[in-house]
Each structure stands twice: as C-alpha cells, then as structure tokens.
C-alpha positions in Angstrom: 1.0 -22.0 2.4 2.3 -23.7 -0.8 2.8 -20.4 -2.6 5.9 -20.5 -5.1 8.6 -17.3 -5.0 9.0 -14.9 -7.6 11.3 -12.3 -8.6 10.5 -9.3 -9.8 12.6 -7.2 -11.9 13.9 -3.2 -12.5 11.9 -3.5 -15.7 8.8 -4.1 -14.4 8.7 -1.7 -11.3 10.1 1.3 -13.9 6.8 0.1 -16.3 4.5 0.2 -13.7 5.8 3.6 -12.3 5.6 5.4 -15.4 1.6 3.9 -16.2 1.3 5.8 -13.5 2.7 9.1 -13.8 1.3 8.8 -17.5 -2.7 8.0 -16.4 -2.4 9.6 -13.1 -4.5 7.4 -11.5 -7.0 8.5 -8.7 -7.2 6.9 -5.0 -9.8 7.6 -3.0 -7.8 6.8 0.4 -10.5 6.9 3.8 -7.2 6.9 5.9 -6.4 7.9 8.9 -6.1 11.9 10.3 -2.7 11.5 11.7 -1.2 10.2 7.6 -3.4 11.8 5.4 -1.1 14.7 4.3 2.1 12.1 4.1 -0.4 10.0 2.3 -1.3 12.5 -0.3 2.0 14.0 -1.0 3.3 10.3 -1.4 0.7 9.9 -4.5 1.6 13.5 -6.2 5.0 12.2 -5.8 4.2 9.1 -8.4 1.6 11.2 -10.3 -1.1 9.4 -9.0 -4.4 12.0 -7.8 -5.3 11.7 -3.4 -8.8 12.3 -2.9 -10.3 11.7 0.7 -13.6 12.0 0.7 -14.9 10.6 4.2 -18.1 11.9 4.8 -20.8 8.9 4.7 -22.9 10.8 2.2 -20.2 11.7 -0.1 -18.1 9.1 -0.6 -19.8 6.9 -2.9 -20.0 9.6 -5.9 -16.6 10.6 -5.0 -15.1 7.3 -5.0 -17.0 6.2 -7.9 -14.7 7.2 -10.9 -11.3 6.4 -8.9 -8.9 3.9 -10.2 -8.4 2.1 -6.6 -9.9 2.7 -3.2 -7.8 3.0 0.1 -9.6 1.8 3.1 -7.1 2.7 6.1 -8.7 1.8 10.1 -6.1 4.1 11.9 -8.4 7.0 13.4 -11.6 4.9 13.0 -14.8 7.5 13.8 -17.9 7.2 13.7 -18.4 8.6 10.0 -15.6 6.3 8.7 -17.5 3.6 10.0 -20.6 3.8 8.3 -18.5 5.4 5.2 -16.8 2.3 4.9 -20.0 -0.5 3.9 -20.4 2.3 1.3 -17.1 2.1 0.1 -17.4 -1.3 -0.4 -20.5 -1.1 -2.3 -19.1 0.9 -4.7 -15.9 -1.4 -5.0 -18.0 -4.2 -5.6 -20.4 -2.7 -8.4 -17.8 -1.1 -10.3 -15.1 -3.7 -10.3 -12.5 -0.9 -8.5 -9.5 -2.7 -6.2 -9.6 -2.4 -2.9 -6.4 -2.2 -0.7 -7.3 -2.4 3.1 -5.0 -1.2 5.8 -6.2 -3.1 9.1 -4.0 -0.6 11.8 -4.1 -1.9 14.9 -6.9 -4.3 14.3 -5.2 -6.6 17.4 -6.5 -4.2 19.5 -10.4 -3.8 18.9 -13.0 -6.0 18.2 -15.3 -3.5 15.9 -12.2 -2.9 14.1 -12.0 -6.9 13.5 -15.5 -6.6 12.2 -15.1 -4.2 9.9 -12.2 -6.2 8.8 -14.6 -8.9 8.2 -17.1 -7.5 6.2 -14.2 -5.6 3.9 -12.9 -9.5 3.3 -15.9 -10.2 1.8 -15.3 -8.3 -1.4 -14.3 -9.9 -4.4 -10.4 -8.3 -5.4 -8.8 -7.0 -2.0 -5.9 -6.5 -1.4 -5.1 -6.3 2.3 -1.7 -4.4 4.1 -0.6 -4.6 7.3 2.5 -5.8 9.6 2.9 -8.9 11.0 0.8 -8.3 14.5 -1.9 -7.1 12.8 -1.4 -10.0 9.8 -1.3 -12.9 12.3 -4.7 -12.0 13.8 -6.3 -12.2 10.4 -5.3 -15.6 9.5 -8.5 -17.4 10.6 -10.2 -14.7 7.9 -7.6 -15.3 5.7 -8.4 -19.1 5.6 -12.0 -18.7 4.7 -10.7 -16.7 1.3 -7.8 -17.5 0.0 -8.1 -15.1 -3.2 -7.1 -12.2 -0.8 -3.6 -11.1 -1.4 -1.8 -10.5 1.7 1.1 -7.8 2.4 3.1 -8.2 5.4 5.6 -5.1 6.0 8.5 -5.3 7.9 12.1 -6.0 7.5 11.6 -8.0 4.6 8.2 -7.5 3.0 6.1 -10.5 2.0 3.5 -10.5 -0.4 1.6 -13.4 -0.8 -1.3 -15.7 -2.0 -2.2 -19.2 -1.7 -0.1 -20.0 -4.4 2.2 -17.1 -4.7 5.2 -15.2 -2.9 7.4 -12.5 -3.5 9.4 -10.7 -1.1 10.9 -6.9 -0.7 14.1 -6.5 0.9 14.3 -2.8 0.4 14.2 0.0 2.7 15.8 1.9 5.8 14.8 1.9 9.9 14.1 5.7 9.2 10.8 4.6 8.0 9.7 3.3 11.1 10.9 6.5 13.0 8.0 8.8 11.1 4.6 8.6 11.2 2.1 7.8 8.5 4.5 6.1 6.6 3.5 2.8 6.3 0.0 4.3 5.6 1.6 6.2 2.8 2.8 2.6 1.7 -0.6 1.6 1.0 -1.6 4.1 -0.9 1.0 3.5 -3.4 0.3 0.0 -3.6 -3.3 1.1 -4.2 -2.0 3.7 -6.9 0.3 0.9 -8.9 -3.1 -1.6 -8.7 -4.6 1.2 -10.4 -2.9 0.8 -13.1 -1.5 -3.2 -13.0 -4.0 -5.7 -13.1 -1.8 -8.5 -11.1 -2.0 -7.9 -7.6 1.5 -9.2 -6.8 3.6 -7.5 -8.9 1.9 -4.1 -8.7 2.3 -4.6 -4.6 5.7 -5.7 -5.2 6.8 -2.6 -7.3 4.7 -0.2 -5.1 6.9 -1.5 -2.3 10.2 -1.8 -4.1 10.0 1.6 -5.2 9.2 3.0 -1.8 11.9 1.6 -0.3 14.2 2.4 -2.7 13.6 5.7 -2.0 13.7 5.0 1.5 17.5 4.2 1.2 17.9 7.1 -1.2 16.3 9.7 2.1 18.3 8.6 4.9 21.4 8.9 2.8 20.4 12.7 2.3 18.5 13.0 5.9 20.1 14.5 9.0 17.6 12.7 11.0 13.5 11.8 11.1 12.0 15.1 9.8 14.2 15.5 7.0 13.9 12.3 6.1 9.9 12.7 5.1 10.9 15.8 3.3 13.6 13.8 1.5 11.1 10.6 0.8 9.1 12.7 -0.9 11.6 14.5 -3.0 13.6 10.1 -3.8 9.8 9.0 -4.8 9.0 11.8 -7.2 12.8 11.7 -9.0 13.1 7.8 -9.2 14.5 6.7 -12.4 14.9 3.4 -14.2 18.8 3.7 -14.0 18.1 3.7 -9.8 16.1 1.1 -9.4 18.6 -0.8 -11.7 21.7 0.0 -9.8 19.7 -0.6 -6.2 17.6 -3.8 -7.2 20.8 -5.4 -8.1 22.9 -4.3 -5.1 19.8 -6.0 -3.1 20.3 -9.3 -5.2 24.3 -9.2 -4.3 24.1 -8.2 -1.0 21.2 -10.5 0.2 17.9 -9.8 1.9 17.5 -6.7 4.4 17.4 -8.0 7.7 
C-alpha cells in the first residue's frame, strides 16, 4: 500500500459529532444477538436512531429510508443470511453506505462468501481486526475503493491511497462484549452524515475511544465500564476531545 498518512483534528471529530446529534441519523444495524442492545445504546448515546430489522421480508422497506446500513456476521442464521443480499440491494439502489463487520470470517467459509458478495457493492466500508483483515486481503486486491478498518491497539484506517491512524482507547474494551460491534455502528452513524469515508471512520473511532479512556477512569471493573461508556459517549464535548487528542499527539501512539 502507497497510501499517504493523515491527521485528523479535535475540530473535525466535534463537527461530525454534532451533524449527528443534530440529524439523528438512522442505522439499520443486522448485527449480531450477543451486541445488539450495546449496539443500540451506543447510537442513542450520539443521537443517531438503531433500527434492526432482520427478518428477510422486512428488511428492505425498513432499511430503505436509513442514513447507513450495518451489516455485522457475528450470530450469522439462517434469516440473516438471505436478509443480507437484500440488504445489499437496497444499498446499491439508493446510494446508502454500507459498513460491513466480517466477525470471525477466518473461521467459515459461507461467512467468506457472504463477505464476497457484500464486496461487490459500490461504497463499503469494511471493519474488522487484524485476523479477520488479513484473510480479506486477496478480496481487498480485486477493489481497491473499499476502505478498510483494522481495530486494535492502534486503529488503521486505510485506502489505496490513504491512511490515518487512532491511537485512542483502553484494554477495558476488549474485556466486554459487543463492543467492537458497537464500534461499527458509530462508524456507520458518522458516514451517515460525512461523505468522506476516512475521516467519518476516523472520528467514529476517535470519539469512542476517547470515551473509552474517560470509562475505565470512572469504572471499578468490566460491567461498570459499559455502563460508564455509555454515559463518556453521550457527554463528550469539544473541550474533551481537545484536551485528549492533544495529550495523544504528546504522548505518542497507544501501544
């Protein structure tokens, strides 16, 4: 990859977070069963509007009007997997981003299909963490529009010619489940409402872990630490993400 690095600063994040509590954006999220409550409170927390729709009959009127469609493989059934080609239908006809969660794709070879056939679409966006990312990479090759997300100690977000990293965020995200699921939902709520699909990644994922920090310095340990996610998302302020962006630039990357 040639890609150039970016910056991106406390400006821009703050914009984007406040498009969003003002047009409260709606993501239709087919997630997984284990995150979809973390999920959902995660976008009330920014302002943006959950719907999860999943029934193969359904979800094409439902996810019609959104601002950005979630597709997330983590409890893959039978439903989700004819609801998905559906999903991508409608992304394609009415122009609406498409973030893609491939969980655990590494493991099963449908799941790799359906990976496939989501790739296709013109405008994803696709999340995941490096296991899951390195197995894509032959797909990745064949379209080299698709901007790719790797999470981990140092997010990466990246296109042919792009890069940006994230060096925000605490271990105590790891420790809960659903979170990174929740992550891409915000990144689909802030492409909602930002038409480049590096920077609104960037500030979905700056913001969350920002918040992240803000949590485990309230939390006494894993449970709280959801409860106090939520409560750092839905309170972040410009003067925040300020003050923490630029302790980030001082202090180095997150490692």
């Amino acid at each position: 990859m040639s890609g150039f690095s970016e910056k991106l600063d406390a400006a821009s994040v703050a914009s984007i977070l406040a498009r969003v509590a003002r047009r409260r954006p709606r993501v239709h999220c087919l997630t997984n069963t284990v995150a979809q409550n973390v999920t959902a409170n995660m976008l009330l927390a920014v302002g943006a509007v959950p719907s999860m729709a999943s029934h193969p009959d359904e979800v094409e009127p439902v996810a019609a009007g959104a601002g950005a469609i979630l597709i997330n493989l983590g409890t893959l059934s039978l439903e989700g997997e004819r609801a998905i080609p559906k999903l991508v239908g409608v992304a394609r006809q009415r122009r609406i981003p498409l973030v893609l969660d491939p969980v655990f794709v590494e493991l099963s070879p449908l799941r790799l299909r359906l990976v496939g056939d989501v790739l296709a679409l013109f405008d994803v966006l696709v999340r995941g963490n490096a296991t899951e990312m390195a197995v894509l990479e032959p797909l990745f090759a064949l379209r080299r529009d698709i901007v790719r997300v790797t999470t981990g100690a140092v997010d990466r977000i990246e296109t042919e010619d792009r890069a940006l990293s994230v060096a925000h965020g605490h271990e105590l995200m790891s420790k809960v489940t659903g979170l990174g699921c929740a992550s891409s939902a915000l990144v689909a709520a802030c492409r909602a409402v930002e038409p480049d699909s590096v920077i609104a990644a960037a500030a979905a994922l700056t913001a969350y872990g920002i918040a992240g920090e803000i949590a485990a310095e309230r939390a006494a340990g894993p449970g709280s630490f959801a409860v106090a996610l939520i409560d750092a998302l839905a309170t972040l302020d410009p003067q925040t993400l300020q003050a923490r962006m630029a302790g980030a630039r001082n202090h180095g990357d997150r490692t």
